[in-house]
DRENDO-1510 file (C-alpha; in Angstrom, 1 decimal, always signed):
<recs>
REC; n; res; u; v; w
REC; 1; UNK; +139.1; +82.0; -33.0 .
REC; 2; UNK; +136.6; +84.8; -32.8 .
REC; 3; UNK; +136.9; +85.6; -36.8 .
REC; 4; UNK; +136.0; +81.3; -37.1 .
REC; 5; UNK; +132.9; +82.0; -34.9 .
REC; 6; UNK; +131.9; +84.6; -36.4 .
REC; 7; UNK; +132.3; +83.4; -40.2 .
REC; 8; UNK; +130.1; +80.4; -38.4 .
REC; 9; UNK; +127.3; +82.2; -37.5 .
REC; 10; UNK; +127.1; +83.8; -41.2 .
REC; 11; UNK; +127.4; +80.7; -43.2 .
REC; 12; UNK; +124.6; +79.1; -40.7 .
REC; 13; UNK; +122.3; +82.1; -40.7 .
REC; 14; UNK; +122.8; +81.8; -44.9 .
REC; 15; UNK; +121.9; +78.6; -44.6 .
REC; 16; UNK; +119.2; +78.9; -43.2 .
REC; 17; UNK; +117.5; +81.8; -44.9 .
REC; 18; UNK; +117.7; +79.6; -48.0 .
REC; 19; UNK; +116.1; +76.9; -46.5 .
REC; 20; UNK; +113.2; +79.0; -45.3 .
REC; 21; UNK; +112.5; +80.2; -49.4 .
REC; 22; UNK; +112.8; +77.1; -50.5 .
REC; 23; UNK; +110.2; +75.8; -48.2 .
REC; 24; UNK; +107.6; +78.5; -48.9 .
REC; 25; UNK; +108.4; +77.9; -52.4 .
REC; 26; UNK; +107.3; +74.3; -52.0 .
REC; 27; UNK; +104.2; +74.7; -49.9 .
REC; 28; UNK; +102.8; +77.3; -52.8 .
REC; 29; UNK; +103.3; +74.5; -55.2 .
REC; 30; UNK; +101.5; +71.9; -53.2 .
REC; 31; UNK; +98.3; +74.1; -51.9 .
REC; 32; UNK; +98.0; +75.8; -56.1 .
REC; 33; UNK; +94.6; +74.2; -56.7 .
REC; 34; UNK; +94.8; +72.0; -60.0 .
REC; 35; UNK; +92.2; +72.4; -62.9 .
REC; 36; UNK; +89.5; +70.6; -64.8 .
REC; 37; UNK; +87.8; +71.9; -67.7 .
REC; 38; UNK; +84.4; +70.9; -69.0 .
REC; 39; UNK; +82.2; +71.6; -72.5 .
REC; 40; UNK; +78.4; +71.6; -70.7 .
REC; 41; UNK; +77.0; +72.4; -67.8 .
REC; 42; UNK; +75.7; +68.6; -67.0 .
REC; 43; UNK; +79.4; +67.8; -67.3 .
REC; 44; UNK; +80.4; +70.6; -65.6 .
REC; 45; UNK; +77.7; +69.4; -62.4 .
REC; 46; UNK; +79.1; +66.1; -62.5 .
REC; 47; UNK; +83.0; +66.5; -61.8 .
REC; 48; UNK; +81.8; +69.4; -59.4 .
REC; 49; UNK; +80.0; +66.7; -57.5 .
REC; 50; UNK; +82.7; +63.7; -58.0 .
REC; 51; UNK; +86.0; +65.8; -57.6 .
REC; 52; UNK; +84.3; +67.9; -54.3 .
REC; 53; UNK; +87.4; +70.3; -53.3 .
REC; 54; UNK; +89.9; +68.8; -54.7 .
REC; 55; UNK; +90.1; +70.4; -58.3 .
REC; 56; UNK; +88.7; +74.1; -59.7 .
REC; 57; UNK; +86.3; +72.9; -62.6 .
REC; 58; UNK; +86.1; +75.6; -65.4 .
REC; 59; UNK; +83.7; +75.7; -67.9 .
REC; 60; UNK; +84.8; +78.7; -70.3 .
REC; 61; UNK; +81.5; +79.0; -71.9 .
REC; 62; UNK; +79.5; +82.3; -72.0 .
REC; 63; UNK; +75.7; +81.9; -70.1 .
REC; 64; UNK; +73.9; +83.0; -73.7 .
REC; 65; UNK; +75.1; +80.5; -75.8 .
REC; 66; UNK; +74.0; +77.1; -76.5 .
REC; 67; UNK; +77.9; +75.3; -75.8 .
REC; 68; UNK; +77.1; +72.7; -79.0 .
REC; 69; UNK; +77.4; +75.7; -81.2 .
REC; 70; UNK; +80.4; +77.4; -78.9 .
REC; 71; UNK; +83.3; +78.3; -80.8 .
REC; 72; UNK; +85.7; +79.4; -78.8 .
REC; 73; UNK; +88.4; +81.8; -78.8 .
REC; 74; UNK; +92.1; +82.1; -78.2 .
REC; 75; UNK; +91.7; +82.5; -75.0 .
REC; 76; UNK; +89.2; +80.2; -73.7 .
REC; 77; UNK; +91.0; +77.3; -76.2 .
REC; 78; UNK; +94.2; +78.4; -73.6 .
REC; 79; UNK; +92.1; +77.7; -70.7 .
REC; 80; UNK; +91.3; +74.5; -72.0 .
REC; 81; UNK; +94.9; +73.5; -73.0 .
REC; 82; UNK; +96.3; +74.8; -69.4 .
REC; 83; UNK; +93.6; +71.8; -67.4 .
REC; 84; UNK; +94.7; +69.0; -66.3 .
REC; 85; UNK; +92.0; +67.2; -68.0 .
REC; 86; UNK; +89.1; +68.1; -70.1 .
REC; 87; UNK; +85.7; +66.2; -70.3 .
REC; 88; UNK; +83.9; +66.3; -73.2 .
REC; 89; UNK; +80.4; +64.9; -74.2 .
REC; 90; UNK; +81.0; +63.5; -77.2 .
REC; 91; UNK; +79.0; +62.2; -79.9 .
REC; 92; UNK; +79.8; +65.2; -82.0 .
REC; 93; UNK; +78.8; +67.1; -79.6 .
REC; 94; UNK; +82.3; +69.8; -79.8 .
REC; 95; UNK; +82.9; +70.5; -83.4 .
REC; 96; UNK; +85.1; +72.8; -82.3 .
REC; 97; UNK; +87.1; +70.5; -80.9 .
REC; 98; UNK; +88.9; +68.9; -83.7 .
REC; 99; UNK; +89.9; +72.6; -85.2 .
REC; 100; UNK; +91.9; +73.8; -82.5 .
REC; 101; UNK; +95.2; +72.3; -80.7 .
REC; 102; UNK; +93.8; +70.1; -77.6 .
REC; 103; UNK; +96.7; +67.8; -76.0 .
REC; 104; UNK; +94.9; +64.8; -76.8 .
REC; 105; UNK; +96.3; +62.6; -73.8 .
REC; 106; UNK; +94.0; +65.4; -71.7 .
REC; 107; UNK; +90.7; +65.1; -73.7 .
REC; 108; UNK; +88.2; +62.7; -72.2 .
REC; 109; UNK; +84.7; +61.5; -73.9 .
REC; 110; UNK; +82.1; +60.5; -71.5 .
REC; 111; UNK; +80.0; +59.2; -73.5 .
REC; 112; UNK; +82.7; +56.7; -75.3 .
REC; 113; UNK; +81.6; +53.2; -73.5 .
REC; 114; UNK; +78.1; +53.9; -74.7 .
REC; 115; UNK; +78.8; +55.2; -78.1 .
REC; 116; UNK; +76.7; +52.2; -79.3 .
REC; 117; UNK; +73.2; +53.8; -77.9 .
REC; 118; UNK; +74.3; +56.8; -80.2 .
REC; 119; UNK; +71.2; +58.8; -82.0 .
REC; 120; UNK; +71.7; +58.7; -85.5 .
REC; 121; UNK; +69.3; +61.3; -87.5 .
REC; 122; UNK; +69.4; +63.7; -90.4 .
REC; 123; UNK; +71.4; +67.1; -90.6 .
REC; 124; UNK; +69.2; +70.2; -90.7 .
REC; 125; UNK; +70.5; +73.6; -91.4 .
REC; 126; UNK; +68.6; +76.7; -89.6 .
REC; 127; UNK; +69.7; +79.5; -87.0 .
REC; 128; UNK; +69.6; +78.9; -83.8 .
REC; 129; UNK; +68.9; +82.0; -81.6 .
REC; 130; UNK; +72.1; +84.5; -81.6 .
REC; 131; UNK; +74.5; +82.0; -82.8 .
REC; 132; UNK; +73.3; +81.9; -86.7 .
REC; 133; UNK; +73.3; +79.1; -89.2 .
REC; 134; UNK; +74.3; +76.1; -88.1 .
REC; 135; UNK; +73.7; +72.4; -88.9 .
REC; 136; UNK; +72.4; +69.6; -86.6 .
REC; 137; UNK; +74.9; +67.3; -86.4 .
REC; 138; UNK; +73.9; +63.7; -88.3 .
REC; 139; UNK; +74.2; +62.4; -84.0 .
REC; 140; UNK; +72.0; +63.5; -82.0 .
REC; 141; UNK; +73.7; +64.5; -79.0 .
REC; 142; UNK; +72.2; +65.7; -75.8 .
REC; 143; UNK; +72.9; +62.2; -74.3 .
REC; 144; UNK; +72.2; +63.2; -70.7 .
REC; 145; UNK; +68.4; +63.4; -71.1 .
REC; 146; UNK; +68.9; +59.9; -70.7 .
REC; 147; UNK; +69.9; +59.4; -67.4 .
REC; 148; UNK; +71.0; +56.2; -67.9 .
REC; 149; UNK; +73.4; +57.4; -70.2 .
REC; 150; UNK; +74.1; +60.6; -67.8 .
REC; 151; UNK; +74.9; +58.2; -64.7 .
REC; 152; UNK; +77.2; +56.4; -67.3 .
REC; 153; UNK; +79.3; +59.9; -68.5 .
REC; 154; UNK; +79.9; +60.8; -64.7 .
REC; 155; UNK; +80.7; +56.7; -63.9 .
REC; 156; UNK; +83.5; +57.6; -66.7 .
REC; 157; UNK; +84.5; +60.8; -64.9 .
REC; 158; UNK; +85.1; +59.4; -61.6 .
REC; 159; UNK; +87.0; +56.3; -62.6 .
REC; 160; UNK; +89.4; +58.7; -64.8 .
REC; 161; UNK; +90.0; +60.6; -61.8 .
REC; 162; UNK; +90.4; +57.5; -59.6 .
REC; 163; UNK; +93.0; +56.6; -62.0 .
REC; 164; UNK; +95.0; +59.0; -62.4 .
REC; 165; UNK; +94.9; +60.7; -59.4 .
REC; 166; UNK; +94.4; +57.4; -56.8 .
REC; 167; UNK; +95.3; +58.9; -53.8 .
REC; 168; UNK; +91.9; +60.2; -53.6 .
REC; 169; UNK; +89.9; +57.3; -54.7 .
REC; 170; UNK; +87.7; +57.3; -51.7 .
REC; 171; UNK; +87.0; +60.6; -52.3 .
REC; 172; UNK; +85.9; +60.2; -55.5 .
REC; 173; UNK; +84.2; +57.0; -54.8 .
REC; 174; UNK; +81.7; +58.5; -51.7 .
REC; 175; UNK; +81.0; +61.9; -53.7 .
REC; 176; UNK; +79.9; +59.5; -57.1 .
REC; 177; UNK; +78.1; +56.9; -55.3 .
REC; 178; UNK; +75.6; +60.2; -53.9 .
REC; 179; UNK; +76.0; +61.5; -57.4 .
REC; 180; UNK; +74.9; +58.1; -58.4 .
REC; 181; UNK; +71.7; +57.8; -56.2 .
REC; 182; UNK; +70.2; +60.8; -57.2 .
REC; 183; UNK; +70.5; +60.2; -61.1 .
REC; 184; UNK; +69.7; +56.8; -60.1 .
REC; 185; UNK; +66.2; +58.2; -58.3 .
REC; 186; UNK; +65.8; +61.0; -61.2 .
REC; 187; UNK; +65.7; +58.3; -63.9 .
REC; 188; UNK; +62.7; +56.5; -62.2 .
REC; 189; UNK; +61.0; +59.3; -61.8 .
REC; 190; UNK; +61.3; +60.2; -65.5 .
REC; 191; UNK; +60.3; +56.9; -66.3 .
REC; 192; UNK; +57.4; +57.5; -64.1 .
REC; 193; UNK; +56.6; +60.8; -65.6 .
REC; 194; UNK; +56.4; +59.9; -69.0 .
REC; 195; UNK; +54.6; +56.8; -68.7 .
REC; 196; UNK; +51.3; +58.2; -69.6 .
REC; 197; UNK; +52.7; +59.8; -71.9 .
REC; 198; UNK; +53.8; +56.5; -74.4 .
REC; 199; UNK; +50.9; +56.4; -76.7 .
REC; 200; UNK; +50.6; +60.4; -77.1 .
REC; 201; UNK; +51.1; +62.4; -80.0 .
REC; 202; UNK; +54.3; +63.8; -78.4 .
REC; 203; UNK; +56.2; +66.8; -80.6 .
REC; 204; UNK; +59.2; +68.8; -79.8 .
REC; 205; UNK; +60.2; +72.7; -80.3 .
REC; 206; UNK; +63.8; +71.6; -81.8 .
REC; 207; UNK; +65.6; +68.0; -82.2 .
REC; 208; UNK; +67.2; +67.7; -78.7 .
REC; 209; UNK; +65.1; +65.4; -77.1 .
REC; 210; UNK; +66.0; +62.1; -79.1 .
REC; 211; UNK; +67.6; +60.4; -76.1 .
REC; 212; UNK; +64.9; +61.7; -73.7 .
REC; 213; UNK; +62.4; +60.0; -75.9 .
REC; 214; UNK; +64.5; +56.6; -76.9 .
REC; 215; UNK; +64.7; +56.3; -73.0 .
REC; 216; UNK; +61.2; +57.3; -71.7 .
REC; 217; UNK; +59.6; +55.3; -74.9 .
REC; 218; UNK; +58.3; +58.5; -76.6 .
REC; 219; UNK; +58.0; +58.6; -80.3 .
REC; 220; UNK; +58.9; +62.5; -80.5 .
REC; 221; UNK; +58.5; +64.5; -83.7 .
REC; 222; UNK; +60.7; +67.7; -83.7 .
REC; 223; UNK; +59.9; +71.1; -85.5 .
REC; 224; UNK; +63.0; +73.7; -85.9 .
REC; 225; UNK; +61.2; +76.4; -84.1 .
REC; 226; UNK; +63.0; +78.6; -81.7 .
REC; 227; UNK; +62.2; +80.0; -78.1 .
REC; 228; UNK; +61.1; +83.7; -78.1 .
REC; 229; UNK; +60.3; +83.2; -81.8 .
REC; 230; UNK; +56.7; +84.8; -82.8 .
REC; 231; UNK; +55.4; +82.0; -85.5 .
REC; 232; UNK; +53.4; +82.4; -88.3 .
REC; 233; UNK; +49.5; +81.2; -87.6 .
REC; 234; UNK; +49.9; +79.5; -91.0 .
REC; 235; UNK; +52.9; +78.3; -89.4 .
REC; 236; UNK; +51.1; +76.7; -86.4 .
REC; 237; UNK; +47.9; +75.5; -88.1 .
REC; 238; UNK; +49.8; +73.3; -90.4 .
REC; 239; UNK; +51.6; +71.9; -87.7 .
REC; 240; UNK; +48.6; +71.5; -85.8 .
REC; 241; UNK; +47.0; +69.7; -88.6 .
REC; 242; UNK; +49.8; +67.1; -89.3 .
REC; 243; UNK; +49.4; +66.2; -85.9 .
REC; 244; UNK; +47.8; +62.5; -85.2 .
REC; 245; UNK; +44.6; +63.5; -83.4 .
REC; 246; UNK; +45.1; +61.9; -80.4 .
REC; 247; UNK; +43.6; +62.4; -77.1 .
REC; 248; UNK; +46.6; +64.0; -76.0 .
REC; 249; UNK; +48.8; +66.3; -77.6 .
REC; 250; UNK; +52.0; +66.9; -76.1 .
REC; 251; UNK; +54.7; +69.3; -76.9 .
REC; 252; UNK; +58.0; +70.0; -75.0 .
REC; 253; UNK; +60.3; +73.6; -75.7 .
REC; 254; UNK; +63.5; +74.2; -74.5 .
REC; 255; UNK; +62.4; +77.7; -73.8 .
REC; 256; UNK; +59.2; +79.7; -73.2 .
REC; 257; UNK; +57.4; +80.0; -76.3 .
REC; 258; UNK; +56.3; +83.1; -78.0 .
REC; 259; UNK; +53.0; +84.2; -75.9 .
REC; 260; UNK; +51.0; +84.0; -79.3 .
REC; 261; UNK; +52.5; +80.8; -80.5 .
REC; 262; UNK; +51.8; +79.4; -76.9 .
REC; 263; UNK; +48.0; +80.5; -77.2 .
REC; 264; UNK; +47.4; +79.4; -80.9 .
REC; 265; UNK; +48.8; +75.6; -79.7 .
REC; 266; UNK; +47.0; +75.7; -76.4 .
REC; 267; UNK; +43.7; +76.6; -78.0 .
REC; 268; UNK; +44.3; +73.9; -80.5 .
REC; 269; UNK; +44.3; +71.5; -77.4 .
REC; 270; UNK; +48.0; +70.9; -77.3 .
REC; 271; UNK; +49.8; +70.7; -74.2 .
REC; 272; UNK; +53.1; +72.9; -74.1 .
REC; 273; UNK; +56.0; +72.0; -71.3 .
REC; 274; UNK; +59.1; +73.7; -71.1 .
REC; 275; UNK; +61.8; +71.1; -70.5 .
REC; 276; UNK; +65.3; +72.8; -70.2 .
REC; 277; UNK; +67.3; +70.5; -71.8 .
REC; 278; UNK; +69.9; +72.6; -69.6 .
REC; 279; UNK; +73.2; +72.7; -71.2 .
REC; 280; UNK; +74.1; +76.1; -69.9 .
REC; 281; UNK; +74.2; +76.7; -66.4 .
REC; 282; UNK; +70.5; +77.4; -65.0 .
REC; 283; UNK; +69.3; +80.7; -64.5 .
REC; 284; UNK; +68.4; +79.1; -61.0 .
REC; 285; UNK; +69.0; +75.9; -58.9 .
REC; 286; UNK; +71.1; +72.7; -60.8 .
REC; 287; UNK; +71.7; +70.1; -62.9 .
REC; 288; UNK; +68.8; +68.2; -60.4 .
REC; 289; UNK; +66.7; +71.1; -59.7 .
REC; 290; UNK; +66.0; +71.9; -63.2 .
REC; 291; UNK; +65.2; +68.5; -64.1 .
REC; 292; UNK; +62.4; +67.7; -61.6 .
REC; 293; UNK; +61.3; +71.0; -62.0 .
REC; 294; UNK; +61.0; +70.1; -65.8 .
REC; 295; UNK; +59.1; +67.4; -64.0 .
REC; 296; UNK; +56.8; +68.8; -62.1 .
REC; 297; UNK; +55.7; +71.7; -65.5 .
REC; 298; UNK; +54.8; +68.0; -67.1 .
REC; 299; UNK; +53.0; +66.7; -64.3 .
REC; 300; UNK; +51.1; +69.9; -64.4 .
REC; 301; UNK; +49.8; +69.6; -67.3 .
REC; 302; UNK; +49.0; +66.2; -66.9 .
REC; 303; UNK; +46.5; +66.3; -64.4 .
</recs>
C-alpha cells in the first residue's frame, strides 16, 4: 500500500511539473510583441499612432538616406519578410520592392484607393546626395504632402488592422480618429498657408512637392538642385532670369541651401523656405512638428 502511495505522489508531482512548462511556455507566446514594418517615416508615424502598444513598428531604414532610393539588404529585406504586415506608400514609391521576395498577402499600399489622384510627370536622371544616380520615377510620389491624401493612407492602415486583428477595433478606432483630427486641422492650415501664395511665382529645390502644390493650388516649377550643394552663379542667374517676375518669388528646399546659393537667390528677391518633405525620421520633434514648423519658416517669410 505504501509502494502505491508512493508511486502516487511521483506520477502527480510529474504531472504537475509538466503542466507548470507548458504554461510558461504559453504565456511567452501570448505577451511576444507582434511586428509591423513600414517604408517611410510618415508611414511609420501613422501605425505608431493607430496601432498604440499593441504592435513594435520597424522601419529598417538608415537616418541618411532618402527611403525612395533605399535598397535594402539581406538583412533588412528579412526584417521585412518576418512582420506581420508591411505598409507601403505606393505609387512607385519602393522600386525595390518588386526585386526582392515580399509575401505578398503581407504587403499593404496606402495609397491604393486614391491611386486615381496619382502625379504623373517625366523621369529625370541625376544624383541625389550619397545615394548616386538615380531616376525620378514617371509618378510623383511623396503623396502625404497632401494631407488629404495622408489622412486617406492612415484611414487604410487602420481599417487593415481593424480587419484583421478585430479584437482591437476600438483601439484602433480612438487612436485614428485623434490621428484624424490633427491631419484634419494640419490640412487647413496648409490651405491657409499657402493661400497667398496661389498667384506667386512658386519654384522648388527638387520634384517632391507635386502633391503639395496640386493640393494647396501652387503651380510649382522644380530644379534638380541638391541641399548642401554650392551652385554655380551662372547656375543661379539663369534660373533667376527664367523666373516670371512676379511680386513674389517663392522657393521651397528640402534642405538648407548652400549659404552662397541662399544669398545669390535672396539678393535676387526670392524668398527661400525649407519644407522638409520628411521622409526620414526628423532630426527633432514628428511627423506634426515638422510640418507646422515647415509652416511657420513660410509664414516667416511671408510677413
Amino acid at each position: 500500500m505504501k509502494q502505491i502511495f508512493a508511486l502516487f505522489i511521483i506520477l502527480l508531482t510529474a504531472g504537475s511539473c509538466g503542466s507548470g512548462v507548458k504554461k510558461e511556455k504559453s504565456s511567452n507566446e501570448e505577451t511576444a510583441q507582434k511586428t509591423l514594418a513600414v517604408t517611410n517615416y510618415p508611414l511609420f508615424f501613422f501605425t505608431q499612432q493607430i496601432a498604440g502598444d499593441k504592435f513594435e513598428v520597424l522601419f529598417p531604414v538608415p537616418a541618411d538616406i532618402d527611403p525612395a532610393f533605399f535598397e535594402p539588404g539581406a538583412d533588412v529585406v528579412s526584417t521585412y519578410q518576418s512582420a506581420e504586415m508591411i505598409f507601403i506608400n505606393g505609387a512607385g514609391y519602393e522600386s525595390w520592392v518588386d526585386k526582392v521576395s515580399l509575401p505578398q498577402r503581407k504587403i499593404v499600399n496606402t495609397t491604393a484607393k486614391v491611386s486615381d489622384q496619382y502625379i504623373q510627370e517625366r523621369g529625370m536622371s541625376h544624383s541625389h546626395g550619397p545615394d548616386g544616380e538615380h531616376d525620378h520615377a514617371e509618378t510623383a510620389f511623396t503623396t502625404w504632402l497632401d494631407q488629404s491624401i495622408a489622412l486617406e493612407q492612415a484611414k487604410l492602415i487602420n481599417e487593415t488592422l481593424k480587419e484583421t486583428y478585430p479584437e482591437s477595433s476600438e483601439l484602433f478606432d480612438a487612436n485614428f480618429k485623434a490621428l484624424e483630427e490633427e491631419l484634419t486641422a494640419l490640412d487647413t492650415q496648409m490651405d491657409l498657408a499657402f493661400s497667398s501664395w496661389a498667384d506667386a511665382s512658386v519654384s522648388a529645390s527638387h520634384p517632391v512637392y507635386q502633391y503639395l502644390g496640386a493640393r494647396y493650388g501652387l503651380h510649382i516649377h522644380s530644379e534638380h538642385w541638391e541641399p548642401g550643394q554650392k551652385l554655380e552663379s551662372d547656375e543661379v542667374n539663369t534660373f533667376i532670369g527664367s523666373l516670371h517676375h512676379n511680386d513674389s518669388q517663392l522657393m521651397l528646399w528640402e534642405g538648407e541651401p548652400h549659404p552662397e546659393t541662399r544669398k545669390l537667390l535672396e539678393d535676387a528677391d526670392v524668398k527661400v523656405v525649407v519644407f522638409l518633405p520628411c521622409g526620414n525620421i526628423p532630426a527633432q520633434g514628428d511627423y506634426l512638428t515638422t510640418m507646422k514648423q515647415n509652416l511657420e519658416s513660410l509664414d516667416m517669410v511671408d510677413e
